[in-house]
N, C-alpha and C positions, 0 to 999 in steps of 0.2 A: 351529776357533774357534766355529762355529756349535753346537758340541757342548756345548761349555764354556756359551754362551748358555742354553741349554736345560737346561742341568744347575740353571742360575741356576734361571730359571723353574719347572721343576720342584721344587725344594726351598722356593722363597720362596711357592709354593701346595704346600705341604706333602704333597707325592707322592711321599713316601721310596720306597716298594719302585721306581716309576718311575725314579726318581734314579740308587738304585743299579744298577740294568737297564743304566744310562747309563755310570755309571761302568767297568761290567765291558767296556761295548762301547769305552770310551776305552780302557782297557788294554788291550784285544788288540789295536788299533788301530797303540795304541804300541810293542807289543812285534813285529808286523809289521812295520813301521817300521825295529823294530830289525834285524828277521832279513833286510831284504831286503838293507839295509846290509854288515851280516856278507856276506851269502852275495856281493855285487857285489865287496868286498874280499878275499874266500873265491877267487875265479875267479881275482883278478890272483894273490894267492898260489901257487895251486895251478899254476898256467901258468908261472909262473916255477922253480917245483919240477922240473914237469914239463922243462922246460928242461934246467934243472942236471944232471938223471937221465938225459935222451935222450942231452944231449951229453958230459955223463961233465969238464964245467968249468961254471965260474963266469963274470958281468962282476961289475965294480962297479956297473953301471946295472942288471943283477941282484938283487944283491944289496939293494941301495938300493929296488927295488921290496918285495922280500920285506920289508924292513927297517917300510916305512912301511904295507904290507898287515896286518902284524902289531899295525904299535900302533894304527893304526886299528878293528880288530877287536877290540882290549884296551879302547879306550875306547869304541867303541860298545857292547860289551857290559859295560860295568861301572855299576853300580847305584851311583852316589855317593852318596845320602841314606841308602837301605836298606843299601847293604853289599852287597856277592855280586855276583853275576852276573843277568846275563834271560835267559840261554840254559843249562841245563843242560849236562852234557859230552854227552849223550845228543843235546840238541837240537845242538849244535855239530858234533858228528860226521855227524848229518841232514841237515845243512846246507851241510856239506863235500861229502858225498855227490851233493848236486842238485849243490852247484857244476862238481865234476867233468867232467860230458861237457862245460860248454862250455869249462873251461880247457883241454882235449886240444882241443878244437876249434881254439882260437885256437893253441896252440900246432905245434900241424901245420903251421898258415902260416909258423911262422916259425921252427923246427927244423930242420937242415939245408935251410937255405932252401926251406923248403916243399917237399920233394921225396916227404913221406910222407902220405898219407891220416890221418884221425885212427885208424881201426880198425888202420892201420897202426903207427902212434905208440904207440898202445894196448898192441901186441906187447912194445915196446922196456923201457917201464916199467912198475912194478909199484903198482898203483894203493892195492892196502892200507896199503904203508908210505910212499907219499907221502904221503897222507890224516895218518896216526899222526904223521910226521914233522911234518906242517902243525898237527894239535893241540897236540903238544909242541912247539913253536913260540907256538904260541896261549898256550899254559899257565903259559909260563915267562918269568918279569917280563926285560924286553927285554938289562940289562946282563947278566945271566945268560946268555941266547941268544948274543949277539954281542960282546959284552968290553966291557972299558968305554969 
């Protein structure tokens, strides 16, 4: 908010290059914002993948995470006035990527009841096509993913 004040002031004493200095520092702001979103909805995703993989089944309480990790991430990253997306696939995939160790982390606790180390865990799945799998998840408007 105090940003938004300053942008005021800035502009109403006519200090355009200042302004927009301001502006760009609000957009990355915003778009940090966005990606740490993603990436905290990124970990429950991935963890729960992680899961599905280790244990070779599914829950509905599973499922039902994956479910709302995904549209959560759909709508965090979706650009309604502009159209498109804030995260490129490139940044999306980057982002999956940091996600990663801590979703193996947490999932270690709670994979055959905790009985594996993460590096252990690590062994059992394979980390590229969970990642691919969680994109094309991400990618694919939700009734499409899960029926209607």
């Amino acid at each position: 908010m105090e940003e938004l004040l300053e942008l005021r002031n800035l502009l109403l004493a006519n200090r355009v290059g200042e302004a927009l200095l301001l502006v760009e520092e609000i957009t990355e702001m915003s778009k940090d914002d966005k990606i740490n979103k993603i990436f905290s909805f990124g970990v429950i995703l991935l963890l729960h993948l992680i899961k599905q993989s280790a244990e070779g089944r599914s829950t509905r309480s599973w499922e039902t995470s994956i479910f709302n990790a995904i549209t959560q991430i759909q709508r965090t990253n979706q650009r309604r006035k502009a159209g498109g997306t804030y995260l490129t696939p490139e940044e999306l995939q980057e982002t999956l990527e940091e996600a990663y160790p801590l979703a193996l982390r947490q999932a270690a606790l709670e994979v055959f009841e905790g009985r594996y180390e993460a590096a252990e865990l690590a062994q059992r799945v394979d980390k590229t096509s969970l990642i691919t799998q969680a994109i094309a998840l991400i990618t694919t408007p939700i009734p499409d993913a899960f029926g209607p």
